[in-house]
Each structure stands twice: as C-alpha cells, then as structure tokens.
N, C-alpha and C positions, 0 to 999 in steps of 0.2 A: 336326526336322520343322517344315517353315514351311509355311502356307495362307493365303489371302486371302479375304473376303468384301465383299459392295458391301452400302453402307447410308446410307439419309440423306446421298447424294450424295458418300460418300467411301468411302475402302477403308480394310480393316481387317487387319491382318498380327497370327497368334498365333504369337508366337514362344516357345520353349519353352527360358529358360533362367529359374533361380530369381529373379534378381534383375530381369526385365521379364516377369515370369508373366501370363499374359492379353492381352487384344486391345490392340494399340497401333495409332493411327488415322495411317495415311501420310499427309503432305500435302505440299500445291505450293508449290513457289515463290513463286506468285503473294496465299498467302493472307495474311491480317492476322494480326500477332502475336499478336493476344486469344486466336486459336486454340491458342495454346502456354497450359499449365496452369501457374497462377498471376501469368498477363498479363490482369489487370482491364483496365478501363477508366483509370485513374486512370494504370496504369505505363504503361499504349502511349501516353497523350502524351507523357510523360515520353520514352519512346522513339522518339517523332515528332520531338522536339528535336534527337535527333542522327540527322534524316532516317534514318530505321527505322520504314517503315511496314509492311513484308511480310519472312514468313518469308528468302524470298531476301535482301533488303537486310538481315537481321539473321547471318546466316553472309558475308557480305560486310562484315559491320561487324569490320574484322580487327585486332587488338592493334595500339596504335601501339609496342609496348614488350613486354621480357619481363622476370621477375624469376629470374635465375638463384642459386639455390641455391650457390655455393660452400664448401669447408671454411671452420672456420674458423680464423680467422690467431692468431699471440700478439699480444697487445695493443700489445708495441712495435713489431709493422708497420703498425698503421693508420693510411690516409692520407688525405689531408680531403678532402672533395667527393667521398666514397667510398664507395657501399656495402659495408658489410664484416659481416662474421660473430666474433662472437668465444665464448670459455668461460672461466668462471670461478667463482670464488665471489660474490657478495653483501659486501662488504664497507662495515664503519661501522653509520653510521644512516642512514635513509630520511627524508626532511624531504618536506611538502607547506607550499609558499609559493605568490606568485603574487600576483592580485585574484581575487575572485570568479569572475569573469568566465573566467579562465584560471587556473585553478589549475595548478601546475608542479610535478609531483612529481621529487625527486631522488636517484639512486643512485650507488654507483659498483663496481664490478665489475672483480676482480683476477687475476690470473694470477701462472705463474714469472716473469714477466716485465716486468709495471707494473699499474699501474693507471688507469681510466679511466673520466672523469665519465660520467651518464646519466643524460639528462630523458625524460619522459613531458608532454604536452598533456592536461590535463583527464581524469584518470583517478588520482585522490583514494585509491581503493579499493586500489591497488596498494601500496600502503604495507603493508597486513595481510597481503599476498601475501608480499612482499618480505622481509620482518621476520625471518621464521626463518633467512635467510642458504642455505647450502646451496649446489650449482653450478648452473649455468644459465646456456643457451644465448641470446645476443643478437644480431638482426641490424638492422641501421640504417644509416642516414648519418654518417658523420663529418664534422664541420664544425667550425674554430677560430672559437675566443671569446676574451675576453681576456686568460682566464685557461688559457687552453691548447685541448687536443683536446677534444670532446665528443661523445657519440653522440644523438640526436636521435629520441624518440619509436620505438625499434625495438621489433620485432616478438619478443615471450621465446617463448620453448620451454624449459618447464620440466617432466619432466625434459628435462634435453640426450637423450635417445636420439630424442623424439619429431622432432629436425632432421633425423634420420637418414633420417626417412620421405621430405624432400624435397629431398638432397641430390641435389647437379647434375640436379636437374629443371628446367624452362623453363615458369614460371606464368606466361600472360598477363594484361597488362594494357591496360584500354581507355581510352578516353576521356571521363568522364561527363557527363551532366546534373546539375544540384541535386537530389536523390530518389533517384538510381540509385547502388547499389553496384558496387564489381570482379566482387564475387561473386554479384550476383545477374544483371547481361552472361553472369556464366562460366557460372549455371548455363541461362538461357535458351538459350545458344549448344548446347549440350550434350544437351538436350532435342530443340533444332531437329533436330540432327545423326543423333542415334538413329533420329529419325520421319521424314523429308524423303527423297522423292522427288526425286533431282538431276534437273536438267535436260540435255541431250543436250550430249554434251563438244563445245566451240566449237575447237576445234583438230583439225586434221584429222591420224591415224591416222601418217600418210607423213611427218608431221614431227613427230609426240612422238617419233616409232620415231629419228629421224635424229640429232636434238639431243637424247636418252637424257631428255626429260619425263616424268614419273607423272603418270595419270590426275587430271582437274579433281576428284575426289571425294575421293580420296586425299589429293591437297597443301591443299583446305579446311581437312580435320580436320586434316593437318598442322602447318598455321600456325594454325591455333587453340590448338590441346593436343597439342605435341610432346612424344614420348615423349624423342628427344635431338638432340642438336645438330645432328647430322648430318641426319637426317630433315627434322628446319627448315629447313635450307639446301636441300635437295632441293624441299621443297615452296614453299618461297616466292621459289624460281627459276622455278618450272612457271607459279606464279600472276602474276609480274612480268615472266615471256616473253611470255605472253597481253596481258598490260593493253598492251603493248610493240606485239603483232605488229597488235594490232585498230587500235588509234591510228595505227598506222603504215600500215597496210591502208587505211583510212577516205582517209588523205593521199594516196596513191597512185591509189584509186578514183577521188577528186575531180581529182587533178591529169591523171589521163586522157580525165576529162571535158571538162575547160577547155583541155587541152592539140588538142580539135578545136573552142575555139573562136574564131572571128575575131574581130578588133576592131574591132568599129563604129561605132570615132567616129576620123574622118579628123584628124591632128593637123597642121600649118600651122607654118611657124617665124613666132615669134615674136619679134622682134628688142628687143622691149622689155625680155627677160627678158634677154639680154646685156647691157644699160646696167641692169636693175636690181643686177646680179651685183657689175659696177662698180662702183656707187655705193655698196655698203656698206659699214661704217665698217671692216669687217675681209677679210682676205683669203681665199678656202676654201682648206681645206685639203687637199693631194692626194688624199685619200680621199675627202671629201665632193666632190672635183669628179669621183670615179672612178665615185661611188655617180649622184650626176648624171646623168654620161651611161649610166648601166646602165639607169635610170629612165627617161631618155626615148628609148633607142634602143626601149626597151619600147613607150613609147605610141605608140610610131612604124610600128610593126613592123607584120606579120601578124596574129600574134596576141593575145590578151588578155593583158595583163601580170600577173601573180604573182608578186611580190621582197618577201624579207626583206631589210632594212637590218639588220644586227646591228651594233650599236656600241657598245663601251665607253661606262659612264655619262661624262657631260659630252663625248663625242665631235663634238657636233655634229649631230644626225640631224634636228632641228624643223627646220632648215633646207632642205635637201634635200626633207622633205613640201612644206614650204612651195612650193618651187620647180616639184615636180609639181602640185599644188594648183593654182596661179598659172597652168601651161601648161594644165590642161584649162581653164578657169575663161577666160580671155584666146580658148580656142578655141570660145569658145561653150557651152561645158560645165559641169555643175555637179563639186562635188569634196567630201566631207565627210570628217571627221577625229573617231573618237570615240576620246576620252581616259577612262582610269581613273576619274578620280577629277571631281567636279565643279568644285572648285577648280583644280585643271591648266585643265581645259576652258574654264576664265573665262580663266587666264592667257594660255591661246594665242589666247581672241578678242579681248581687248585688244592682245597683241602681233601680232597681224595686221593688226587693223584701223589701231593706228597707223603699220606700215612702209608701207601701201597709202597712208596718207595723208600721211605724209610723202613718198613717192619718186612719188604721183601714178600710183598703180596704178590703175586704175578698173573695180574690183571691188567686190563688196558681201561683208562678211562677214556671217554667221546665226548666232545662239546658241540652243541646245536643250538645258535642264536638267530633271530632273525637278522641280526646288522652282518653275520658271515660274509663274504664276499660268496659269487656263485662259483668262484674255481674250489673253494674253501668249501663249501654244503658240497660239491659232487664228492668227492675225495674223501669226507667223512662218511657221506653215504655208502663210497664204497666199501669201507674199512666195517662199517656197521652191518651192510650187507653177506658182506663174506665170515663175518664174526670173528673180524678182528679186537674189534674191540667190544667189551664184555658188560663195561655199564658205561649208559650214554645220560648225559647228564644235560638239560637245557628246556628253553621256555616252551611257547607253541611252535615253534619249529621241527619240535616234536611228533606232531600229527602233521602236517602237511605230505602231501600225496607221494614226493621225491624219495620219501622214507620207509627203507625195506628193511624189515628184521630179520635176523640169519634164524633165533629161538629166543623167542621175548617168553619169558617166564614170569616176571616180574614186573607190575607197574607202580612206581609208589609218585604220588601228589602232594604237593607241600602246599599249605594252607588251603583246605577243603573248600571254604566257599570262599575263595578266592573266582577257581572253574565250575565248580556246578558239575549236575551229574551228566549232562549233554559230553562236554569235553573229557570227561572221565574217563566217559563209555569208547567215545572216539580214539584214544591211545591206546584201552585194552585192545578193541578190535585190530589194533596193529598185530598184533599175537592171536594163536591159537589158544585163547581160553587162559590168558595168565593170571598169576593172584593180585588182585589188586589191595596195595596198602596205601591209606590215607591219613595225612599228619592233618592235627590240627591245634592252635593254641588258643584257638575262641573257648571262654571259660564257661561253656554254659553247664548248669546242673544236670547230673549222671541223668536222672529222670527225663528230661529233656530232649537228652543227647541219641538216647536209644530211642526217641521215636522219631526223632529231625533224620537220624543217621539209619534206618532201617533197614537197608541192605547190608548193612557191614556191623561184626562185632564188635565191641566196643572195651578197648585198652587204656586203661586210668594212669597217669603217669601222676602223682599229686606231690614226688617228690625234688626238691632241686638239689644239684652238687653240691658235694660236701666243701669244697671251695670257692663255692658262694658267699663271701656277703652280702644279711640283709641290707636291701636300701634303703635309707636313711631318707624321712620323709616329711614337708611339712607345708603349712597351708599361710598365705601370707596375701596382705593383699596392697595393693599396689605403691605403698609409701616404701616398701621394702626393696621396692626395686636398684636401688643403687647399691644398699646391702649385697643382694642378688649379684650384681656383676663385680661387686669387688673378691669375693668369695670364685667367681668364675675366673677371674684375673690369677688368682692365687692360687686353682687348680693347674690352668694353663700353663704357669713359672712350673709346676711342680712335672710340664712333659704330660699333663690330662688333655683329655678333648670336651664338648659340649656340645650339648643340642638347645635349641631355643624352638620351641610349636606355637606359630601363632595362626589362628583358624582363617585369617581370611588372604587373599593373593595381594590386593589392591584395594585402597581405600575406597568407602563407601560413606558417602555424604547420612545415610540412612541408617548407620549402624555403627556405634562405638566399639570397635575392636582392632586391635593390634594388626597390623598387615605385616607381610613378609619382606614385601621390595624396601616401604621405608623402615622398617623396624631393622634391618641388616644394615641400612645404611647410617641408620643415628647410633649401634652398636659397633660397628666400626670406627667410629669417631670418640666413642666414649673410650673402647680397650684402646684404642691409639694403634700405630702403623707395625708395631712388632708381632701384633694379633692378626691371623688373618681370617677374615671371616665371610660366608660367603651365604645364598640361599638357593632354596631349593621347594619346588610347586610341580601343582599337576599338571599346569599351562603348559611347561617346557615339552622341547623332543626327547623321546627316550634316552637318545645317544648323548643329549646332552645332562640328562639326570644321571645318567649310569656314568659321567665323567667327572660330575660333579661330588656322587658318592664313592666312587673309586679315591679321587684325592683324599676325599676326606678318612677313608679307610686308611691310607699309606700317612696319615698328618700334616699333609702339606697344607688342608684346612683345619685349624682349631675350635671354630667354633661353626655351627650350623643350623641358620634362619631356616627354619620350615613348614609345612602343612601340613597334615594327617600324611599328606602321601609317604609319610617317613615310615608308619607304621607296621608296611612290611618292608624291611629294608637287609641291611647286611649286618655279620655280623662284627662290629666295633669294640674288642675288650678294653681299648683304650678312652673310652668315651665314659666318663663317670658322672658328668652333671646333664639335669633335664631338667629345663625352664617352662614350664608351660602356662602361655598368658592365657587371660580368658579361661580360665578350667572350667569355670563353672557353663558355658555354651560345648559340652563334649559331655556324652555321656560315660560311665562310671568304666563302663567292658574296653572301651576307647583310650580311657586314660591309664589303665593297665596297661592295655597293648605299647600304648607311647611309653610307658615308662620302663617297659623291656627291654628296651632299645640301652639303657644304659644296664650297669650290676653283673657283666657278663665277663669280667676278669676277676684277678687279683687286688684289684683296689677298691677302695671304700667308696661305694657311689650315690649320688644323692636325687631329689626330685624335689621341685620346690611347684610346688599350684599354686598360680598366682592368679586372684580375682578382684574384680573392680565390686562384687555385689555382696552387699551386707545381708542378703537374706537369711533369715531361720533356714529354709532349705536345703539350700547352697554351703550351709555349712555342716548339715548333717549328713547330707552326700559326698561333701570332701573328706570330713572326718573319716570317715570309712577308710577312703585309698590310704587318710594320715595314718592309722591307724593297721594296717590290715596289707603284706605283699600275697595275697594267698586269693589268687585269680577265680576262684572257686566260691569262695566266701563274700568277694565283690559279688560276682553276679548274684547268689541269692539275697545277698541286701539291697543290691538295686531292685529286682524284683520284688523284695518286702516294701523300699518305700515305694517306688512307683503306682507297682497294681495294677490290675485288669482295664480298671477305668481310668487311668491317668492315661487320656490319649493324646490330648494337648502338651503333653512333656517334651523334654529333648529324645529324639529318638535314637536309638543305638544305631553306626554306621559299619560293616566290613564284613555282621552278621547274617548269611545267606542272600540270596538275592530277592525277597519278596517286593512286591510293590504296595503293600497296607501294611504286611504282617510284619511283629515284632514279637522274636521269640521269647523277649523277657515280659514285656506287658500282657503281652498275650497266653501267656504261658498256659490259661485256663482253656482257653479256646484250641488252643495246639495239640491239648491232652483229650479235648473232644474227637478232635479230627482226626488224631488216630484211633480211639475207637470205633470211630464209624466207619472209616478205611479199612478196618480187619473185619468189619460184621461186612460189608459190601460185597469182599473177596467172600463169605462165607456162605453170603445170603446166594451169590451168582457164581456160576464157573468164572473162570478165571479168564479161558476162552470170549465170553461176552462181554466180560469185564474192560477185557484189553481192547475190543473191536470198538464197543461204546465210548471209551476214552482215550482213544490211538490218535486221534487228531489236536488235541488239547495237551497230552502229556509228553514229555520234551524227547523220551525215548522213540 
C-alpha cells in the first residue's frame, strides 16, 4: 500500500516495507544535495568539486569503473598489472617495516600451488590480525618487484566464505574529491535513487520500442548498481544512445538552421593569395590544396560555410586556416582563430604576423589572452572594433562580452572538441552569420566523423609534408630504460630536445606508475647538470605552464617530464625524441596524439613506448602504433581490437566531451543514434522537435 501527502512544499510517499518503514520525502531533480540525509554543508562542497550540485547531477555522476568480483585463481596463474583474487593460508611471519610516515606491513599467502608476497599501506594493526594464520580470501593488484610477483594493499575476506557474498557482482566505482569516499558516492547515489522523482524520459516511446532501449529510470539504477553483466550492458547502451541521439539531434537542428542561411560577405579573387601560395618555402600538399579549395568554393558560394578540416596530427591544417583567414581578411573582412591552449595562440600570432611580414601581406594581426593586462584587452578591443586589425588570433578571450567586431566573416576553432558546439556557436554569434571552419586532428573514421560532426562538411586532409620524416618507432619495456636515456643524452649533444609522458602527477601508494615530479627529478640526476630538465602537469597555473612551455620552445629546456596535458600543446620542430612510460595505461588515439608532438621538422625523430606489462594485449595494441604513423588506421584497429563490448578497457581521453559515450567502442551505438536522430526530425517538424528538446540540448 503506497499514499502520498503534501507538506512543507514537498511530498511525502509511506511506503510499507520493513526496511524503509515510515514517510520517505520524494524529491526533484532539481534540489541541492544537502537535501539527501547525511549531506552537511561541509560534504556538498566537497561534492561541488566534482560539479555535483543537485540531486539530478548526483545520479548522473555515473562510475567511471566497476570492480568485478571474480573466482578466485591458484596462485600460480597471477598475472601482473592485474587485479586478481586468490585463497590460501597465511604463511611465515608478518613483519611491519617502512618509516613512519608509511609504514609497510608484509605477508605472504599460500596455496597447492606457490606462494605469494603481500603488502598492506599504513595499516600496522594487521599484523595481530594476521598472526593466527588460518585461510583467507585476497583480492589486489598484482605487480612485479624485483624480487618477483607481489599483491599490493588488497582488499581480505576473512573468513573466505564472506567473498562469497560478492562473487561476480559489479561494485562501482567513482571518481573522488580529497574528503569523499567510494562508499560514501555509493551510499548517497542510493539514497538519491530510493526518494527521487525521475524526470519525463527524453527519448521518445517509437524509438526505445525500435532499437529494444529500457526505460531512462531503469538503465540509471542500472549503471549504477548492476545486479549482472548483462543488465550493465543493456542499461548503459540505453544511457550512451541518448548522450548519442541529443548531441547529434542539437547538430542536425543547428545545421538546418544554417543550412537556410546566406552568405553575406561578397568574396572577390584575390590574386595575391596565388603568388603568396607560390612563394612559400614548401610546396602543399594534394590534400591541403584539396582542403583549399573545399574552403573557398565555400566562402564563395550561396551559402554560409560550415567545414571540418579533420587531419592527421602534423598534416598540415594551420595552413589552410591561415589561407581562409588571409582571403576574408584581404576581402575586407575580419577572421578570428581561437586555439586551446594560450601558448599555441601566442605561437600562431607570432607565426602569422611574421609570414605577413615577410611575403608583404598587409594585414594586421590581433592577440587576445586572458593573462592580457586590462590597459592591454581595451586597446586591442579598440583596434579590433574599428577593424584595424583584420585577423584576431587567441583563446576564450575571444567571446567575452568587451569584444566587438568591426565584420567577423570568418570563425575558424582549433581542436574541435577541445570547445564543444556551446562555445562555437558563442564566437559565431559575435558576427553577422560568419562561416565557421573547424580543425581537428582526433583520427576518427570518415564514417564516424560525418555523423559526430553533422552540422559541418567534412575535409579529409590524410596527407603529410613532403619534408616529413617518418617517426621512427618502438616498443620496449622497462629494462631498456637506461638504453632509453643514453640515446636521449646523445640526441641532446647533437642541439635535439625531448619529451618524457608519464601518466600520473604524484605518486600513489595504489598504483605502480611513473609520476612526473619524481621521474624529472631522478632524470635530472642521471643526464647530470649540463641537461636541463624540467616538468610539466595539469595541477600547475596556466601562466605557469604557458612559461614553462615557452622555454622549452626557445631550448632553454632540453628535456620535458610531462602528463597528457602536453597533447595539445605548441609547435616544437626541434624536439625529435618522445619517451612514453606506462604506454600500455593510454589508449591507442592518445598515444598518437602524444607522439605528434615530436617529427615536425627536419630531423629524424623517434618515439619509444615503454611498459612494464608483459600481456598478449598490450602488445598487440602497441604493435600497431610500432608499426603504423597513419592516425586513421590507428583508430580503426583500436576499434577492431577493443569492440562494442569491451567496456571495461582503457577509455580514449580528449575525444568529445561525453559522460559514458566512447566514440570508438561505441561506434555501433553512435551509428544508431544517428539514424534515429534523422527519422525524429522526419517523423516531427522540426518546430516541435526543437521546443521538446530545447532544454536538454546545449544550443
């Protein structure tokens, strides 16, 4: 028997089973976490941090990860970099060592079959645990040391029956703040989900029924606390066809819109832009002359232009903007260019402003940073406003409100989902209707691309400069590493620079991987004091990464510890070696992108992946990058080995902004969602379409 009453602005559900006895108080969506019992004030900052402000965005805050329960193995199948499960006795004695600071307790644990070291992290007390011996259930990491296998801080069940309780079960896990546990996400999420009033399913009826979807309510609790595998997979297809069909719906809307509108800036040949073509010290290459005139039969045309450039990293794409830039800009026109990162955005206004001044362009170039000073941003405002200056070049400084355009004809974006279509839209609208161009070097397959990209045509750049060398490439795994720097040492004698990628900032008791802070400081020690070598993370201030990648641009650093955050970064022709520890924790479109970053001059440059894990896998996924610089052909073979169902793999990072969806695993599901996105607009006007989905789509 269920009833409801109103009270104090909210309703009240008595439901009538033993373990939720009494009034439970329904709520919205829309309300603050503090509303959930035992969210003080103190924990909803804490939960503000990982933007979780409202009930809604806390059942939307979805596991990036699950921990599956499996049997467990005999001791002599454990394999490293592996979560495993094992049983056994207690065997020897128990030792607590360490410092202070970390104390290390140590065990080892036996079977018919071997035996096997086991540390614990600052947990002293386990020793009087431990002592009596007895069997008992272990699950952990395996990682080699140098004295062999070892299991790493795992998780006992003592007796072994109590593992029994969470055999092949699927426990998630989230992502946290400093303050926040797994289990206290688990139990807020849980809470939410009992008392919460869903909101009205965003999928309309005629397509969950078509493409066999479970209800938006269903596949939540689903992908939160899956009873089993199968369920998971059901539910978190339902929830990654939606993030799919809306994204792709929003593209489609927009590109209906744009697609009735005309182009209103008359464009004129330019005949200076043929002898600028000319006179460059290199020749283009078939693609970029293809991409060219795809570009300007656009500005030319009818109507407003909207093209993706998608081009393998180092393909040549700045060129091509440049080239559109130059014809609106020559036509009277202004053209703006906003890059990632603020350091790129210096590098292209320098490199602009001196090919104009070399080849006698007579354009002005504009820079807009946020680190400007405010006498610095009026003054170029002014210059921008009166159309002095013709292409403005710089980050989101870009769209803020101070910024008036004299005739913005041109919008071109460097690294597409870096912004998203929100911020896209926001710089066009600085202009009357201008064309927007979109670079992008994410490799994903043509098929792919034209349904992710849906508003904008799509320009294949698949060739690189004919003064390119390939990069020279190989797979090695950690005994190599002194090899590795002596190689590095004798680049540097020869006036090279280096990059070093190690995935994590600061060590972690819980995870065997290379960190940056001390990995820069034990590589400083080995190259000695005539190397200088320095690091580089996402933790840092911008003004401090943009100072630290400036040196390293002009050589005053040779080498360069860093994190992914390098992956869009500047451009470095002198930089020909790229170390990457850990390869095998990065997926495949990732290790491309990192490996861009070198091979972009005149010298022969190299990429070494380095990994600590001996898997079949791991080396059939490295093989590839060893094998293959051809950005295109990675992604479809990540996609070959991964697959629809490999959900538990490493996920690709830098890839659009979804929150489940993964354009390469998913790649089946992606191809759904756009066909149900064009039967939608089909089945409904366009009008209803946009009214029903105006509050969810980012337009």
């Amino acid at each position: 028997m269920k009833h409801v009453r109103h009270g104090e602005n909210c309703i009240w559900r008595r439901v009538d089973k033993p373990a939720a006895y009494g009034y439970h108080r329904i709520m919205k969506e829309n309300e603050r976490i503090s509303a959930l019992k035992g969210i003080g004030e103190k924990t909803e900052k804490l939960f503000q941090k990982l933007d979780v402000y409202t009930v809604g965005d806390l059942i939307r805050y979805f596991p990036h990860g699950y921990d599956v329960y499996e049997p467990p193995v005999p001791i002599s199948e454990v394999e490293e970099n592996h979560v495993m499960t094992v049983s056994g006795a207690i065997y020897g004695r128990v030792s607590v060592g360490g410092s202070p600071k970390l104390q290390i307790t140590t065990s080892y644990v036996k079977d018919l079959t071997g035996t096997l070291k086991v540390v614990w992290f600052r947990m002293p007390f386990l020793k009087n645990m431990l002592a009596g011996g007895g069997q008992i259930t272990l699950r952990g990491r395996v990682v080699r040391k140098r004295d062999g296998l070892l299991m790493e801080h795992p998780e006992i069940f003592y007796p072994p029956a109590k593992y029994r309780e969470k055999l092949d079960s699927l426990q998630p896990v989230y992502s946290l703040a400093k303050g926040l546990t797994n289990n206290g996400i688990q139990k807020a999420v849980k809470q939410a989900l009992s008392s919460l009033e869903f909101s009205e399913d965003v999928l309309p009826s005629y397509i969950k029924q078509e493409y066999g979807l479970m209800d938006y309510q269903e596949a939540v609790r689903g992908v939160h606390f899956p009873q089993e595998k199968e369920l998971f997979y059901k539910a978190r297809e339902r929830l990654v066809f939606e993030e799919f069909f809306l994204f792709i719906l929003s593209l489609r809307l927009s590109a209906e819109e744009k697609g009735r509108m005309l182009n209103a800036y008359c464009m004129r040949p330019q005949p200076v832009m043929d002898e600028f073509i000319q006179k460059l010290p290199f020749e283009l290459t078939n693609a970029q002359k293809g991409a060219w005139r795809d570009v300007k039969r656009d500005m030319d045309g009818i109507h407003v232009m909207s093209r993706l450039i998608q081009g393998d990293v180092g393909s040549g794409k700045t060129i091509v903007a440049l080239l559109a830039m130059m014809y609106a800009g020559l036509n009277g026109c202004q053209a703006v260019l906003m890059a990632p990162t603020e350091v790129l955005a210096r590098q292209h206004f320098h490199t602009f402003e001196e090919m104009f001044r070399q080849y006698g362009i007579p354009l002005k170039v504009e820079l807009l940073t946020g680190t400007m000073t405010a006498a610095q941003k009026r003054s170029a405002y002014e210059r921008v406003e009166l159309g002095l200056s013709q292409i403005v070049v710089g980050t989101h400084a870009l769209i803020q409100k101070g910024v008036t355009y004299h005739k913005l004809a041109l919008v071109v974006t460097d690294e597409q989902h870096r912004f998203g279509v929100k911020q896209r839209e926001m710089l066009a609208q600085k202009g009357d209707s201008p064309h927007v161009l979109v670079m992008s070097a994410t490799p994903i397959p043509r098929t792919l691309a034209i349904i992710l990209y849906g508003d904008l045509d799509v320009s294949v750049m698949d060739e690189l400069p004919k003064n390119r060398l390939p990069i020279k490439n190989c797979v090695v795994d950690t005994g190599y590493r002194a090899t590795a720097y002596t190689f590095m040492k004798k680049q540097i004698g020869e006036g090279r620079q280096c990059y070093v990628i190690c995935p994590m900032v600061e060590e972690s008791e819980n995870m065997e991987a290379e960190n940056v802070t001390d990995y820069a400081r034990n590589l400083q020690e080995s190259l000695g004091g005539n190397v200088k070598v320095a690091c580089l993370h996402g933790k840092m201030r911008q003004a401090q990464k943009d100072e630290i990648m400036l040196a390293f641009a002009q050589n005053q650093i040779q080498v360069l510890v860093s994190t992914t955050v390098i992956e869009v970064g500047i451009d470095v022709p002198n930089a020909t070696v790229m170390l990457i520890e850990n390869s095998e924790r990065f997926g495949l479109a990732q290790l491309h992108q990192l490996r861009g970053r070198v091979g972009r001059g005149a010298h022969q440059s190299y990429c070494i992946f380095m990994t600590a894990s001996k898997s079949k896998e791991t080396k059939e996924r490295l093989d590839i990058l060893n094998h293959s610089n051809d950005g295109f052909h990675i992604a479809s073979e990540d996609l070959r080995l991964r697959g629809p169902g490999d959900i538990f793999g490493i996920r690709q990072s830098g890839v659009m902004n979804f929150k489940l969806g993964d354009v390469y695993q998913d790649a089946a599901i992606l191809q759904k969602a756009g066909e149900a996105a064009a039967k939608t607009l089909k089945k409904e006007e366009s009008s209803s379409v946009k009214e029903r989905f105006l509050r969810i789509l980012w337009l």
